[in-house]
C-alpha positions in Angstrom: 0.0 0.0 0.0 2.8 2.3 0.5 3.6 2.4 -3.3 0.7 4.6 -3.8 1.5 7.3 -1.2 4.0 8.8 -3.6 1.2 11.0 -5.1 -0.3 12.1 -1.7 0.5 15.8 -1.7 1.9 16.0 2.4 2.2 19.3 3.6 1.9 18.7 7.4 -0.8 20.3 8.9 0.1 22.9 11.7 -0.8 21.0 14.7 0.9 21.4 17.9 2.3 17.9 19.8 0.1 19.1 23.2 -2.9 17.9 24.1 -6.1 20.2 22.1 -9.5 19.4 21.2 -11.4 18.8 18.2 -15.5 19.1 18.3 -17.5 18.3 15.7 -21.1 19.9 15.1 -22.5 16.4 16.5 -20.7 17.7 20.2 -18.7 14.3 20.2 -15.3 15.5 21.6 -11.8 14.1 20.2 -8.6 14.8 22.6 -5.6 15.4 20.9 -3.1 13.4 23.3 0.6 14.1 23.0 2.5 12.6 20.0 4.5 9.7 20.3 7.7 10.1 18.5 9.6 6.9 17.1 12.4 7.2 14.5 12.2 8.1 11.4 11.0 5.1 8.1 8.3 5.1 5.8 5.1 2.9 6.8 1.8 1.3 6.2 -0.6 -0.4 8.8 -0.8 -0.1 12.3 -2.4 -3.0 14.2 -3.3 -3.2 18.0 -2.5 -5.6 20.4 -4.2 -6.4 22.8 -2.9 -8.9 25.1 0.3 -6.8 25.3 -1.5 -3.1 25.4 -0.1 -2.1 22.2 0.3 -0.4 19.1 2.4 -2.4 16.2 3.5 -0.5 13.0 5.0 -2.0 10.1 7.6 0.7 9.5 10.1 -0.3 6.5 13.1 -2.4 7.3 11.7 -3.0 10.6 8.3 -3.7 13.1 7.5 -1.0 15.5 6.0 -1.3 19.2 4.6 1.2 20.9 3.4 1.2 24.2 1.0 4.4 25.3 1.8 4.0 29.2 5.6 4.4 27.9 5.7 6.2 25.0 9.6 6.8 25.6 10.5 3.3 25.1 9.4 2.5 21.3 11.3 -0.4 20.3 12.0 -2.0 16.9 12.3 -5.4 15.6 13.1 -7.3 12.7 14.9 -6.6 9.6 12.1 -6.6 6.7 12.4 -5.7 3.4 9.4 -3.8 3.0 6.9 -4.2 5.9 3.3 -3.7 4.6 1.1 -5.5 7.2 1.9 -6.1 10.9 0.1 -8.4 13.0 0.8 -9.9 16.6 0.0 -13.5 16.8 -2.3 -15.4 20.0 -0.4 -17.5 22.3 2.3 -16.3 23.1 4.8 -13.1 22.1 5.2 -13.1 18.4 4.6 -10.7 15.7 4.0 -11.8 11.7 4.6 -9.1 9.5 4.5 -9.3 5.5 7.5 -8.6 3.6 7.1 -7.1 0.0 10.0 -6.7 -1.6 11.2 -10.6 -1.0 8.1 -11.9 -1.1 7.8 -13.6 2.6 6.4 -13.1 5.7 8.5 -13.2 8.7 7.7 -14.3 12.8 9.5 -12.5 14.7 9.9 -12.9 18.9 9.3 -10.1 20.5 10.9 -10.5 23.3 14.6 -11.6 21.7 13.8 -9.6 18.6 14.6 -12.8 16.4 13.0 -13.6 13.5 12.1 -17.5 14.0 11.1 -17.8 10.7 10.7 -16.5 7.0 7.5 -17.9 4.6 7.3 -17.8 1.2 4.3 -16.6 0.0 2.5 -15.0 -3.4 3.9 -11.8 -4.9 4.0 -8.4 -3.0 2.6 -9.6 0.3 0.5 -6.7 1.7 -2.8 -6.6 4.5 -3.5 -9.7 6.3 -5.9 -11.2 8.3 -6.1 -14.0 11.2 -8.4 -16.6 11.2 -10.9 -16.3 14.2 -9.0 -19.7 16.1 -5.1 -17.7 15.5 -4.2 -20.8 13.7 -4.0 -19.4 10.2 -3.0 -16.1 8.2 -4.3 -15.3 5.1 -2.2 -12.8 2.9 -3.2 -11.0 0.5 -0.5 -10.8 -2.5 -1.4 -7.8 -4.1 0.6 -7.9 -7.5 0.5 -12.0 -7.8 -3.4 -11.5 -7.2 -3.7 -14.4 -4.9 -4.3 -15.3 -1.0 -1.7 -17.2 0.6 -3.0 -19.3 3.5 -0.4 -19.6 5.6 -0.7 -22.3 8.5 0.6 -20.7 11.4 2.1 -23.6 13.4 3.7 -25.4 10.4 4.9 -22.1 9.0 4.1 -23.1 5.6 2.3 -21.8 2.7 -0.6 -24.5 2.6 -2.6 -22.9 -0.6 -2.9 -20.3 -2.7 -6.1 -18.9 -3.9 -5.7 -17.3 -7.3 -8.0 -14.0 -7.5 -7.0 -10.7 -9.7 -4.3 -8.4 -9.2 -5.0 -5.2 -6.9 -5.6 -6.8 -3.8 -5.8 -4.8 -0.5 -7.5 -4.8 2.8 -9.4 -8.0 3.6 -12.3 -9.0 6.1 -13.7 -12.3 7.5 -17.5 -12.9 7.4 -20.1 -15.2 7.9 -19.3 -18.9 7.7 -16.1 -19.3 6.4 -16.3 -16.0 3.8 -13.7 -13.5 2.9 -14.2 -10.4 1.2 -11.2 -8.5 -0.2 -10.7 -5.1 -2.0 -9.7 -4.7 -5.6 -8.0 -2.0 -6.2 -7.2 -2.0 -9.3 -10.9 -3.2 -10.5 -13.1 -1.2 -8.0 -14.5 -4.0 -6.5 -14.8 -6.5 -3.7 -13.2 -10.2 -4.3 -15.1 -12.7 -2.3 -13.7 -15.8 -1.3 -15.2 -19.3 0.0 -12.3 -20.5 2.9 -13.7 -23.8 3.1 -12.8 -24.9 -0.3 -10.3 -21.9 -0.7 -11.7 -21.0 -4.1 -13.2 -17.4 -5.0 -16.9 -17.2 -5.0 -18.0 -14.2 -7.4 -17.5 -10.0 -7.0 -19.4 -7.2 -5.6 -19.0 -3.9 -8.5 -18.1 -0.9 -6.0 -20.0 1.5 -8.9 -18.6 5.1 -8.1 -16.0 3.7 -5.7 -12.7 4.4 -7.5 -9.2 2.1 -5.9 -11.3 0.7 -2.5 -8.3 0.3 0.1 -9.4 -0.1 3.7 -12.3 -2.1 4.3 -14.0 -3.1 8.1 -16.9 -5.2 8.7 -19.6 -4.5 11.4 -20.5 -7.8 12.1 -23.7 -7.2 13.9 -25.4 -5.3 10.9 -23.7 -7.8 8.1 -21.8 -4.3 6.5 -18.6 -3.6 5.3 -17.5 -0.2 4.5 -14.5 0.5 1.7 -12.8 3.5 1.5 -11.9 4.8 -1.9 -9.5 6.8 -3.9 -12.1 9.4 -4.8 -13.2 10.7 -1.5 -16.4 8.5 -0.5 -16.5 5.2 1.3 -18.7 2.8 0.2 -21.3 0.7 2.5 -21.5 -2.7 1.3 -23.9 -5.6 2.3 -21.7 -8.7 2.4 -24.3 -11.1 2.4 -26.5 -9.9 -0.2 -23.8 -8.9 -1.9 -24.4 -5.6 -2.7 -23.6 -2.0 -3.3 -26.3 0.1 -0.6 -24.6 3.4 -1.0 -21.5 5.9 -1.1 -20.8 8.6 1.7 -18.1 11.6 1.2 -15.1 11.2 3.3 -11.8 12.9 2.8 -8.9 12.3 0.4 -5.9 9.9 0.5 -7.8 7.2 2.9 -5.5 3.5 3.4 -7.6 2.4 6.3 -10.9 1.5 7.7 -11.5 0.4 11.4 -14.8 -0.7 12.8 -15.6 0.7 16.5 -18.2 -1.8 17.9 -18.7 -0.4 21.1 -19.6 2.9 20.0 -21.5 1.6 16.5 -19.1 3.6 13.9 -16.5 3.2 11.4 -13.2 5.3 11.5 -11.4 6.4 7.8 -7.9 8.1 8.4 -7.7 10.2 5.1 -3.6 11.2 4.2 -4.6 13.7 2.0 -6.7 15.7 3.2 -5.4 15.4 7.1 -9.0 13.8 8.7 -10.0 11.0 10.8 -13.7 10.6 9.0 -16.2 9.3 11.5 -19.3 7.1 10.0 -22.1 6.0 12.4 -23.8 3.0 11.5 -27.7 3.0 13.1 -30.1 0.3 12.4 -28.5 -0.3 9.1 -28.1 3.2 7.9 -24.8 5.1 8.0 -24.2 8.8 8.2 -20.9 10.6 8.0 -20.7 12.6 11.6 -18.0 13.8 12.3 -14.6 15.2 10.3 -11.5 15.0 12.7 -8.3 16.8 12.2 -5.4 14.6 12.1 -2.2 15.2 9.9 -1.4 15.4 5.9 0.0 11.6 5.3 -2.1 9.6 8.7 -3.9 7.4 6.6 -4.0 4.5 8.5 -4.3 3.9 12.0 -5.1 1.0 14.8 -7.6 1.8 17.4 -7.8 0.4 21.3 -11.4 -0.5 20.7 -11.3 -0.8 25.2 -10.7 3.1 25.3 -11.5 4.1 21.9 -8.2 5.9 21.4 -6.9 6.4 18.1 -3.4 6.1 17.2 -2.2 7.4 13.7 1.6 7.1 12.2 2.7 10.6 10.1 5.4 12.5 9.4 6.6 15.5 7.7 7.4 15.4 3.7 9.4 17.6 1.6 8.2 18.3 -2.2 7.6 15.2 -4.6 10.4 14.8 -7.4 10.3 12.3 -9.8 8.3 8.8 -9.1 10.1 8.0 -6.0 9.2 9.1 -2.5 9.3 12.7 -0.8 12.0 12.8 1.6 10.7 12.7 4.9 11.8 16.0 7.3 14.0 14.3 9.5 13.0 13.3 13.3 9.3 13.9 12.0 8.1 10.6 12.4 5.4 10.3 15.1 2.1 8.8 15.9 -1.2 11.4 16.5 -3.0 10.3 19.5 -6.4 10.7 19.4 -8.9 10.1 22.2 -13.2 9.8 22.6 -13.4 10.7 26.2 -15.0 13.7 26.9 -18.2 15.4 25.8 -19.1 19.0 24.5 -21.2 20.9 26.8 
């Protein structure tokens, strides 16, 4: 997903590291925590963790961990060519992060920093997703257009489910269903895990280059957000397109907040934490959050609700390559839910 930040225009946005509030005309109150600085590297998604009370980023040649209660000590791990997707594992200490550039994914011990092993898997690993039991990982490859499932206590690539290029952010549903955006077709690939064979497409019409995608389990909805500044609500098991809602530009991410009923889009571009309530079926954009040009993705601690976003600071775009990042810009925004307007 990185790949495609090279575009993003990333002026930071003037926002002081102390804490300030945001309010919305809906009265919902967002705290801007203090920033968490970590050192400098390019990066794509942030997951949370939490039976360790953390935040993992997959940050280039290396895995982030960020503890809140200690922001001083950030530590990294690993040696990766090209983290994409970053994901701690159940049981036990261990992190699985996808590797692009070589085509793997790695486990890696937290605790020794030691990578304990290194999978081959389809091209360009990128997001990935746990089975519900921790047992397996299913990567999506985006340029070989395939799933790897990827049985976690062998370590081994045990099939590969061939789809279409373009694939990004992937959810689990119903019994034994995955649904995964296609970028690059403006679509959602759907995918039968019992036989591990895909199983038709839903056409996101007006949706162009879907990227993050959650599902609110409850309600049977998934929400994509798109290149073109709208997300679109999706009903997985009907398997169809219900409508499009404006959010901001340059989002990567999607995260579903059950306990308080609503979707969160980080938007790069346009510096906004987009905040989509889901009622009785029917979603409404309520909120627009400033965050910083280039947050556009984020993990969320669904027990408090706060919101934790990777950015930096960019210098002008030349040529097809990356910006240089400002150095010593690299941080995460801290964003917390808990207070109220009066």
């Amino acid at each position: 997903m990185v790949k495609k930040f090279v575009t993003v225009s990333l002026a930071l946005a003037a926002l002081g590291a102390g804490t300030c509030a945001f309010a919305s005309q809906a009265g919902t109150l967002f705290v801007r925590m203090p920033d968490i600085p970590a050192a400098d590297g390019h990066w794509d998604f942030a997951s949370w963790d939490a039976a360790h009370h953390r935040v993992i980023v997959s940050h280039g040649d290396d895995v982030l961990l960020v503890d809140p209660d200690h922001p001083a000590q950030v530590r990294a791990i690993g040696k990766i060519a090209g983290a994409h997707a970053s994901l701690a594992l159940p049981g036990g200490d261990l992190v699985l992060v996808t590797s692009s550039h070589d085509n793997s994914a790695r486990i890696i011990d937290v605790e020794s920093g030691q990578q304990l092993a290194s999978i081959p898997v389809a091209d360009d690993p990128d997001a990935t997703i746990l089975s519900p039991d921790g047992k397996t990982a299913y990567i999506m490859a985006a340029d070989g257009g395939a799933v790897s499932v990827v049985d976690l206590a062998q370590r081994s690539e045990t099939a590969r489910i061939k789809l279409r290029p373009g694939l990004e952010v992937p959810v689990l549903y119903g019994n034994q269903m995955l649904a995964v955006n296609n970028e690059n077709d403006s679509a959602i690939d759907l995918v039968n895990l019992a036989t591990n064979t895909a199983d038709g497409t839903i056409a996101l019409t007006g949706c162009t280059g879907p990227t993050g995608l959650a599902y609110a389990p409850e309600q049977g909805l998934a929400l994509s957000s798109c290149a073109n500044g709208v997300a679109a609500l999706v009903d997985l098991t009907h398997r169809k397109l219900i409508k499009l809602l404006p959010i901001g530009q340059g989002p990567d991410t999607v995260i579903w907040d059950s306990a308080r009923s609503r979707f969160l889009v980080p938007c790069g571009r346009s510096g906004t934490l987009a905040v989509v309530a889901l009622e009785h079926g029917n979603a409404s954009v309520t909120e627009s959050i400033p965050t910083e040009n280039s947050a556009r993705t984020a993990a969320m601690d669904p027990a408090t609700g706060n919101v934790f976003l990777p950015a930096a600071q960019f210098g002008p775009a030349s040529g097809s390559g990356w910006p240089p990042m400002v150095a010593g810009t690299f941080h995460l925004v801290v964003l917390s839910p808990s207070m109220v307007v009066h």
